[in-house]
Steps between C-alpha positions, in 0.01 A plus 500: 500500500254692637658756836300407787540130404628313786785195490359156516521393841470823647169678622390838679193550790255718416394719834253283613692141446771721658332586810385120579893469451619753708230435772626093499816630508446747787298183721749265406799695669285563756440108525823426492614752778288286785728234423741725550660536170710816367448637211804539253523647170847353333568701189339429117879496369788334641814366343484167328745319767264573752212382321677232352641259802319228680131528403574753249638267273138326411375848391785555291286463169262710674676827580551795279818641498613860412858697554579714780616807279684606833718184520459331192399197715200278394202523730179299513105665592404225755241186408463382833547697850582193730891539422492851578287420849773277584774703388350739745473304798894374458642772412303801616306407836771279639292367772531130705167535595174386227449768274170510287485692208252560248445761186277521186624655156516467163703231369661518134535168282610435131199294408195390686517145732284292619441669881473853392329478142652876480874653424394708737364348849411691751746292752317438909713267689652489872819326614617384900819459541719364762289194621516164360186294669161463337324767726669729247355319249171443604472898571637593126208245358297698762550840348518352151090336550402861711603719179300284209190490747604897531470528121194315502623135367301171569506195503874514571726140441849411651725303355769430752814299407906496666777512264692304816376216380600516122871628652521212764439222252694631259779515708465165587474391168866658448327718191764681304397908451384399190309204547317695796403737227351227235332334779358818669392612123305193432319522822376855456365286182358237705659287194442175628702291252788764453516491856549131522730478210723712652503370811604160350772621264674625849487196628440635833438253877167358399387598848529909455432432118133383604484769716543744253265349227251549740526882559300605209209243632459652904285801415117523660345558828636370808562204469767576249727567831412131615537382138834673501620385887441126322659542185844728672540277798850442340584874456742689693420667821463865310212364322301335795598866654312684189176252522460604877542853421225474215315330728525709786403799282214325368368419837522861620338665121228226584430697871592854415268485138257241538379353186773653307544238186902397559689259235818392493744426226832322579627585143442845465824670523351920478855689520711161509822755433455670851247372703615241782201375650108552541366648170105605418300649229090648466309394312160552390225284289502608120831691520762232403806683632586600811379826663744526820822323573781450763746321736786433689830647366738434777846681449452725206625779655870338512543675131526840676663336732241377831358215454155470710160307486260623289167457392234717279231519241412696219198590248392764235208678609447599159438117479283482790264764427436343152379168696361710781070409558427784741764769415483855745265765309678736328237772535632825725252566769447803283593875471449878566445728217707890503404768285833684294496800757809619675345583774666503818226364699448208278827410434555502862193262536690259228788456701286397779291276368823344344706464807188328622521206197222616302538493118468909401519578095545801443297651145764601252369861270356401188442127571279273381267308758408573823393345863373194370763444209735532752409234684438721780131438758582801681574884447648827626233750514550815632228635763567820625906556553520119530504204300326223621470121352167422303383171417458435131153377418 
């Protein structure tokens, strides 16, 4: 194998893919600070219990793990950063008050899935905590539409759904663990038949067995709320609860982003595990995966022991820039040329011009290539006992 072969899965940035990154990166935070949302960093490496409990446990096939030579304990490099955000706000913050918290870093997984497309995403995501209506929500789906149009996405489709629904039915259908499971599996199929089959082996009240046939069949516009008002009228009062909350959202996306494209999707369960109520996703035309997703995670902070409303998104930007139409130019606004003289004068003059933002390379003895290989449209020239800046022709 050859040396500077890379593993599959795993890419560098070349500097000027790198600046567009770092220069998203740098306006995103920025973004996400007018909302009011610290910045956190939680660490690349934890140990595995941490990064193991409560959401942790769907990315256990995900995370690498490697031996603390200090301890002898196993430890995992993170695959997603939304445990550790939350982690943070129980345990470290402490607050009663909302907390909003955002961060963007690189994200480690085993093998490549259908969001990221990389074993290495470059995780964006921000999480409020500590208040459970949708104005939380709606501001999260907010800040999740203001960063693709940030990175230059289009054409931008929500999927919106409510796991509340799924749970409230299946708790009136009296669902043992495992039949929840089946039954939640063959919807994420949309199996039709499987779906019914099952449903009739259980031998369930007709009434909530018809009402769960029918979950895979309200998806579409609107009207899929008034389909789904008709065909739930029988539900329990937790799933009339989710519909108005869905539609509630819906009516306030439809004043906030006019003409945004909105679908809905009774049946699709993103983050089924964890999530407890309003769930979305991005999406764009010709991408058949997701590009941004999120929700409400109410109590996950009870594994480190507070348990508080929550709700967040996350993307890879790596991802984003990929489907990006009118990406940031990567071009520097240019550079000043220095001759190799150690000169006090002109070394003084650097230091200036530096402190001042400007781009200064200094000429290295012996190189190769000058002011224009450099890059550089400007030069030190010295006039007298001063150096001045010339203009490159």
């Amino acid at each position: 194998m050859a040396r500077w072969m890379l593993p599959d899965g795993i890419e560098e940035l070349l500097p000027a893919r790198a600046r567009v990154m770092e220069n998203l990166r740098r306006a995103l935070l920025d973004h996400f600070s007018c909302y009011g949302y610290d910045l956190v960093m939680p660490p690349f490496l934890e140990y595995l219990d941490s990064l193991m409990i409560g959401t942790g446990q769907d990315l256990e096939s995900q995370t690498f793990r490697v031996t603390d030579p200090l301890t002898g304990k196993l430890m995992g490099l993170r695959a997603d950063m939304t445990l550790q955000a939350a982690r943070i706000d129980a345990h470290q913050i402490q607050h009663d008050d909302p907390v909003r918290l955002c961060y963007i870093g690189t994200v480690l997984r085993s093998h490549p899935d259908g969001f990221a497309g990389s074993r290495a995403p470059l995780q964006v995501g921000a999480e409020l905590y500590g208040h459970a209506g949708i104005e939380s929500d709606l501001e999260i789906l907010e800040l999740m539409l203001d960063t693709l149009q940030l990175t230059g996405i289009e054409d931008i489709h929500i999927d919106l759904g409510h796991v509340g629904i799924y749970r409230g039915l299946v708790r009136q259908a009296g669902l043992s663990a495992q039949a929840e499971q089946e039954l939640f599996a063959a919807l994420q199929r949309k199996a039709l038949p499987e779906i019914r089959q099952l449903l009739s082996d259980w031998q369930i009240d007709p009434g909530v067995e018809s009402m769960l046939a029918i979950l895979a069949d309200l998806n579409g516009g609107e009207e899929t709320l008034v389909r789904a008002r008709e065909s739930l009228r029988a539900a329990e009062s937790s799933v009339h609860n989710a519909l108005d909350d869905l539609d509630r959202i819906a009516q306030q996306l439809k004043l906030r982003r006019p003409g945004l494209p909105v679908h809905f999707d009774l049946a699709e369960l993103r983050g089924y595990a964890y999530q407890t109520g309003m769930v979305f996703a991005a999406f764009v035309p010709g991408y058949g995966q997701e590009i941004a997703r999120g929700g409400r995670y109410d109590e996950i902070g009870s594994i480190f022991g507070r348990a508080r409303p929550a709700t967040g998104f996350s993307a890879d930007l790596k991802t984003l820039i990929r489907l990006s139409r009118h990406l940031p130019s990567a071009e520097l606004s240019g550079a000043i040329y220095a001759p190799a003289e150690q000169d006090a004068a002109l070394l003084e003059k650097v230091r200036q011009l530096r402190s001042q933002g400007e781009r200064v390379i200094m000429a290295l003895p012996g190189q190769s290539g000058g002011v224009r290989e450099m890059g550089c449209d400007r030069e030190l020239v010295r006039k007298g006992k001063q150096w001045q800046l010339v203009s490159v022709s």
